[in-house]
C-alpha positions as CSV (number, residue, x, y, z in Angstrom):
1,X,24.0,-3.6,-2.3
2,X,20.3,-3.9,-3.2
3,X,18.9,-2.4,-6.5
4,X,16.1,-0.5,-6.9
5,X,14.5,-2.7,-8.6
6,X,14.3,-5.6,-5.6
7,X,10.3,-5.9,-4.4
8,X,11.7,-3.9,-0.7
9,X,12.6,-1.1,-2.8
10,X,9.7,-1.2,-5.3
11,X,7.4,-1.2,-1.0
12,X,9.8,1.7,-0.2
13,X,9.3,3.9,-2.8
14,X,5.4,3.3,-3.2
15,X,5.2,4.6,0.6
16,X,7.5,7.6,-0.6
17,X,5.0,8.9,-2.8
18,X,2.4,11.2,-1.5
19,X,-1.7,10.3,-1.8
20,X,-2.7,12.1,-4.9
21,X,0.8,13.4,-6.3
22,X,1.1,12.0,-10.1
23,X,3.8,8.9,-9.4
24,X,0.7,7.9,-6.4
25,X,-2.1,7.7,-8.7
26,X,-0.2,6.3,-11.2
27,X,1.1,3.2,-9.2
28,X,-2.5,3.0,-8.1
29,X,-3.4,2.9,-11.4
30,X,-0.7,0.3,-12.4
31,X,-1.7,-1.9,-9.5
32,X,-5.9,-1.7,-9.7
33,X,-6.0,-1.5,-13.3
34,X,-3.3,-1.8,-15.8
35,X,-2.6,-5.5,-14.6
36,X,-5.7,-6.2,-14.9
37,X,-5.5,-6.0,-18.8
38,X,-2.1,-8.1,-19.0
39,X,0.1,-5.9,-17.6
40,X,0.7,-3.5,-20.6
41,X,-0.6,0.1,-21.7
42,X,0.2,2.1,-24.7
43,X,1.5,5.3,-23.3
44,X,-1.1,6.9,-25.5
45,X,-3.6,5.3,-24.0
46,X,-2.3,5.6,-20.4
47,X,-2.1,8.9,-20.7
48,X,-5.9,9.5,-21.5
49,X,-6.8,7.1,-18.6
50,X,-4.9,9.4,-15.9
51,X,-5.7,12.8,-17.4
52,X,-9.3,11.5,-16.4
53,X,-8.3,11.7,-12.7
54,X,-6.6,15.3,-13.4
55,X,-3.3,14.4,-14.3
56,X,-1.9,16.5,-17.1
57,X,-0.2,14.5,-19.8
58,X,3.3,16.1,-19.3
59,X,2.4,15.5,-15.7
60,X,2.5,11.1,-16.4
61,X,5.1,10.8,-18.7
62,X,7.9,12.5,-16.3
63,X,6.1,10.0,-13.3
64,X,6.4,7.3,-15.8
65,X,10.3,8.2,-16.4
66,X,11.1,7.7,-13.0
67,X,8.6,4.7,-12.4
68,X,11.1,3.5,-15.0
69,X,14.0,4.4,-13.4
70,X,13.2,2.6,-10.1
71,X,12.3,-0.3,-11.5
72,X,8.9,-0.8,-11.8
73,X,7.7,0.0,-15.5
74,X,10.2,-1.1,-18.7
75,X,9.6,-0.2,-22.0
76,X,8.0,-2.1,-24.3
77,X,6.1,-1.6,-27.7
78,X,3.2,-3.9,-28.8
79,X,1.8,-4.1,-32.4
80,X,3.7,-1.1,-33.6
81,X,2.7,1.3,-30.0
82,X,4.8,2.6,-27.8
83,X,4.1,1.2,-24.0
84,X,5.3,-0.2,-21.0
85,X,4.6,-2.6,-18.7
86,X,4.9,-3.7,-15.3
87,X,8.5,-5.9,-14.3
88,X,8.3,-9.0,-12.5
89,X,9.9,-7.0,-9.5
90,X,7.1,-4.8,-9.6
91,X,4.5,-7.5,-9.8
92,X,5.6,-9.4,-7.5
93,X,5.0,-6.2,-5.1
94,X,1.4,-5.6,-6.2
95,X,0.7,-9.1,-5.9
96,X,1.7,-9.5,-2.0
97,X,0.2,-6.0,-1.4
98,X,-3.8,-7.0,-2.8
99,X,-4.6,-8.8,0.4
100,X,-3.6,-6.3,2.1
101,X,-5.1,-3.4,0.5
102,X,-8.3,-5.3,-0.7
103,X,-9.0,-7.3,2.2
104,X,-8.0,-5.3,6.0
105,X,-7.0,-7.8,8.5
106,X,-7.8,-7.4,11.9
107,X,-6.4,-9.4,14.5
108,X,-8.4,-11.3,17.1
109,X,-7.5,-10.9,20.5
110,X,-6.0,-14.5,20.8
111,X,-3.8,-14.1,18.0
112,X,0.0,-14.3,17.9
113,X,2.7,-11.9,17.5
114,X,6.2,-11.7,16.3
115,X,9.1,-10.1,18.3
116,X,11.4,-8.7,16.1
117,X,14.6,-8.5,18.5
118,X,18.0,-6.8,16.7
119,X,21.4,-5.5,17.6
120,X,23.4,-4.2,14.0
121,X,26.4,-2.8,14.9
122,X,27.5,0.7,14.3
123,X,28.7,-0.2,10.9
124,X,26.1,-1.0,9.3
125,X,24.1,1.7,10.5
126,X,22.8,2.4,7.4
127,X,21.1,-0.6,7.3
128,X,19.5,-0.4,11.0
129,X,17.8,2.8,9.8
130,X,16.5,1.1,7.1
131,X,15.3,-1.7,8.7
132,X,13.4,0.3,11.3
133,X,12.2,2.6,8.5
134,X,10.7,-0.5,7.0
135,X,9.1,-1.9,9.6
136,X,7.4,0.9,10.4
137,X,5.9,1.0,7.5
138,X,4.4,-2.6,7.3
139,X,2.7,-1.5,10.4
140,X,5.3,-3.2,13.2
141,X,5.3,-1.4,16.4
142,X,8.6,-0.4,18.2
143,X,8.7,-1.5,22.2
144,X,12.3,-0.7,22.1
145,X,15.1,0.7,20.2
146,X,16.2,-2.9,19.5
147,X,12.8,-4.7,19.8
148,X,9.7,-4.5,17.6
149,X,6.1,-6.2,17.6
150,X,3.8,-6.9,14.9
151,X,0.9,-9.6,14.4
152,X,2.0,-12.9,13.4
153,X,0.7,-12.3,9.6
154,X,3.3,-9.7,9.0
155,X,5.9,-12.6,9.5
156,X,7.0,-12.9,5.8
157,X,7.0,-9.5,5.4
158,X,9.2,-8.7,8.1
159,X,11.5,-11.4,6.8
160,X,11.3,-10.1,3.5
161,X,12.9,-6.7,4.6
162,X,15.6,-8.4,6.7
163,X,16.5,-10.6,3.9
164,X,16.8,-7.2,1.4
165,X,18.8,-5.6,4.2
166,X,21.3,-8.0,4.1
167,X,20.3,-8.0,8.0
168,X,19.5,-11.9,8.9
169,X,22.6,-12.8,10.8
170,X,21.8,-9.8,13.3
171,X,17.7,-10.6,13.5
172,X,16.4,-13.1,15.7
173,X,12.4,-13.1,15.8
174,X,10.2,-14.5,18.2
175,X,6.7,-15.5,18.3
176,X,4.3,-14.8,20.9
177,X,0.9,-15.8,22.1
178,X,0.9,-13.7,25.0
179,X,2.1,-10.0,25.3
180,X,2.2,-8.5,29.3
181,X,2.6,-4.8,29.7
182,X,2.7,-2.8,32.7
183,X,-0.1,-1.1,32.8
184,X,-2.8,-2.0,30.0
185,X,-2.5,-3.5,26.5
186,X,-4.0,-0.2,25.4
187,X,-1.7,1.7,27.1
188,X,0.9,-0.1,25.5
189,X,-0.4,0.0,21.7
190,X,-0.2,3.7,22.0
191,X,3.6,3.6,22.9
192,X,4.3,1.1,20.2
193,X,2.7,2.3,17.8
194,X,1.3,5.8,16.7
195,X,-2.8,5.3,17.4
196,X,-2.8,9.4,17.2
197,X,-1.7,9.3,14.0
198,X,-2.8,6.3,12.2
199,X,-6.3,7.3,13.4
200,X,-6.4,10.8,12.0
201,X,-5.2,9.0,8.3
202,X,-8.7,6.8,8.8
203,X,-10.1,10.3,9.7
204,X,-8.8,12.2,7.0
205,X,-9.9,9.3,4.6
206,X,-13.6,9.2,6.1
207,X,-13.8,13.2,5.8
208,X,-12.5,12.8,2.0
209,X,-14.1,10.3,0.4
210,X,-17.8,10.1,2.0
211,X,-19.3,11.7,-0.8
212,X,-18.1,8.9,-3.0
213,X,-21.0,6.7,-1.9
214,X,-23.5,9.7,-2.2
215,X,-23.9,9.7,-5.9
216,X,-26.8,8.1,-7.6
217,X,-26.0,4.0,-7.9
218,X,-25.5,3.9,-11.4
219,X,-22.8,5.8,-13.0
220,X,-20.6,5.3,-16.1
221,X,-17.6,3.2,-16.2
222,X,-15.6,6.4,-16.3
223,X,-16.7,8.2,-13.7
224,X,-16.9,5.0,-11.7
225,X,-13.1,5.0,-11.9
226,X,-12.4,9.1,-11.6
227,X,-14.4,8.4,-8.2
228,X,-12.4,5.1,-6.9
229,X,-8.9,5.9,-7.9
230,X,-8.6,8.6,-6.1
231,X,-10.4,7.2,-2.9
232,X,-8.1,3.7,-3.5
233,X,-4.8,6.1,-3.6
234,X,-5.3,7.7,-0.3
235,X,-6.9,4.4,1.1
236,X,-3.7,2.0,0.2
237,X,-1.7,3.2,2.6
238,X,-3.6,2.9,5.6
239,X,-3.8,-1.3,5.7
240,X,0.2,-0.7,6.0
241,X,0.8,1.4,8.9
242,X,-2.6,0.4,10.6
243,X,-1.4,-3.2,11.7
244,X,-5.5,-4.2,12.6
245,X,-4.9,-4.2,15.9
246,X,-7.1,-6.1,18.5
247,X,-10.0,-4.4,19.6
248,X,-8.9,-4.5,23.1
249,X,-5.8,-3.0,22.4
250,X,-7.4,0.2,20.5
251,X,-9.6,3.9,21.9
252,X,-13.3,3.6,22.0
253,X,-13.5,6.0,19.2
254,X,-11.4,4.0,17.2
255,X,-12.4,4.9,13.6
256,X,-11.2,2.0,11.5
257,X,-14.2,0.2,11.3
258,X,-15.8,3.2,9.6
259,X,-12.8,3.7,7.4
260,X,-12.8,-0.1,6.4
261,X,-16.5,0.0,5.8
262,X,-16.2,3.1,3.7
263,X,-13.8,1.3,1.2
264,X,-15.2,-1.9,0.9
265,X,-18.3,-0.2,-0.4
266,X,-17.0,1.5,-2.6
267,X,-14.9,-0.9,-4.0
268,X,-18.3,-3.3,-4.6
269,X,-19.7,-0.4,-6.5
270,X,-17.2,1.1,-8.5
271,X,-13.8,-1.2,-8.9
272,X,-15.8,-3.5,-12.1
273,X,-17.3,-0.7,-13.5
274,X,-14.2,1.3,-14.0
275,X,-12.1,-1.8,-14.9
276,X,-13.9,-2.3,-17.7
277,X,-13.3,1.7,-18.5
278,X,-10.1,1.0,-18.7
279,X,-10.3,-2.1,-21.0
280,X,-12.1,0.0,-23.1
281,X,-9.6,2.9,-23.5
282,X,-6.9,0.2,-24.3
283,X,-9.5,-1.6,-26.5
284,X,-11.0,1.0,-28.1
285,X,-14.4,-0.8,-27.6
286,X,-17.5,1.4,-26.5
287,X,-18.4,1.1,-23.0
């Protein structure tokens, strides 16, 4: 059985958490910010940083008890503070999730695919929920019960899952240069995966977030980061179940080039400045 503190678990439970709860911002926080200065926070200090995005301090140390729990933060103190820090498990998650989150990838319309074909037999059902939880929420699309699609990039990441599973003796994958549907590759996308949906979270971002970019250009370090980490929370999740289709493949209204614009500007003009907020409440150094 797989422990909660495997990388698939640490992806699982990070996709659990709702946009804006406490345990979201807070693994937002973790990954942007608190492994950016070694991995380590006095809970002291921690605390201060996420009561500046309106988390009461009660609030972060009960998230931070079940981050715990699950694997992700372990207790540790440093010159005589009590702290924690990130675990290699949950490092190891961050790390393959920055490209993604930092840099959307959008397929071209000659790229590959990978067929994900499975049959797990009624024993291990369990498991085949799992696994089709899972890939849903790396962004594969689902052509049938037993069959899934997803660009050629997701490859390790697919394997990944099927590996945690327990699943590779029942997996056989496939990859693809050319995908023929019955009636239009459009058509198809929206059966596979769910363009309603995925569209109104790029939507929902867009409508949230805009006035981000309407302040003046320069603001402190601290408000630099009480304006990105919540925009960054909501926007981390889209790059997972948006797979960056082909444009071919997508509506005419499509609204993910909006949404990606949205977030890489504001990530040019506020993800340093609020960094080195951050080092400073750890530091104690004025900013």
């Amino acid at each position: 059985m797989n422990s909660p503190t495997e990388p698939a678990s640490a992806i699982l439970d990070d996709f659990d958490s709702r946009p804006g709860s406490a345990t979201s911002l807070i693994r937002t926080v973790l990954g942007a910010y608190v492994r950016d200065v070694g991995g380590w926070v006095a809970i002291a200090d921690f605390v201060e940083v996420m009561q500046a995005v309106g988390i009461p301090p009660e609030s972060t140390r009960i998230a931070v008890a079940r981050l715990k729990k699950k694997g992700v933060l372990r207790p540790r103190a440093r010159d005589g503070r009590s702290g924690y820090e990130v675990t290699e498990q949950a490092e190891s998650m961050f790390t393959r999730g920055d490209p993604r989150i930092f840099g959307f990838r959008q397929m071209a319309d000659t790229d590959p695919w990978r067929l994900i074909s499975f049959t797990i037999p009624e024993s291990q059902r369990a498991a085949r929920h799992q696994l089709r939880r899972r890939l849903g929420w790396i962004g594969c699309g689902t052509v049938s019960p037993g069959l899934w699609i997803a660009p050629e990039h997701l490859a390790t990441e697919v394997g990944d899952i099927v590996d945690a599973l327990g699943l590779s003796e029942y997996v056989t994958t496939f990859v693809s240069t050319s995908v023929f549907a019955p009636d239009s590759m459009g058509d198809a996308a929206a059966r596979w995966w769910d363009l309603g949906g995925i569209a109104a979270r790029h939507r929902d971002f867009l409508d949230h977030h805009r006035v981000a970019l309407s302040a003046p250009e320069e603001v402190s370090p601290r408000d630099a980061f009480v304006r990105f980490v919540p925009l960054l929370d909501e926007w981390r999740i889209i790059p997972y179940i948006d797979p960056g289709l082909p444009g071919a493949m997508l509506p005419a209204d499509w609204p993910g080039a909006d949404s990606v614009h949205l977030f890489v500007s504001a990530r040019d003009r506020y993800l340093a400045g609020s960094r080195d907020w951050v080092r400073s409440v750890q530091s104690r150094l004025p900013v």
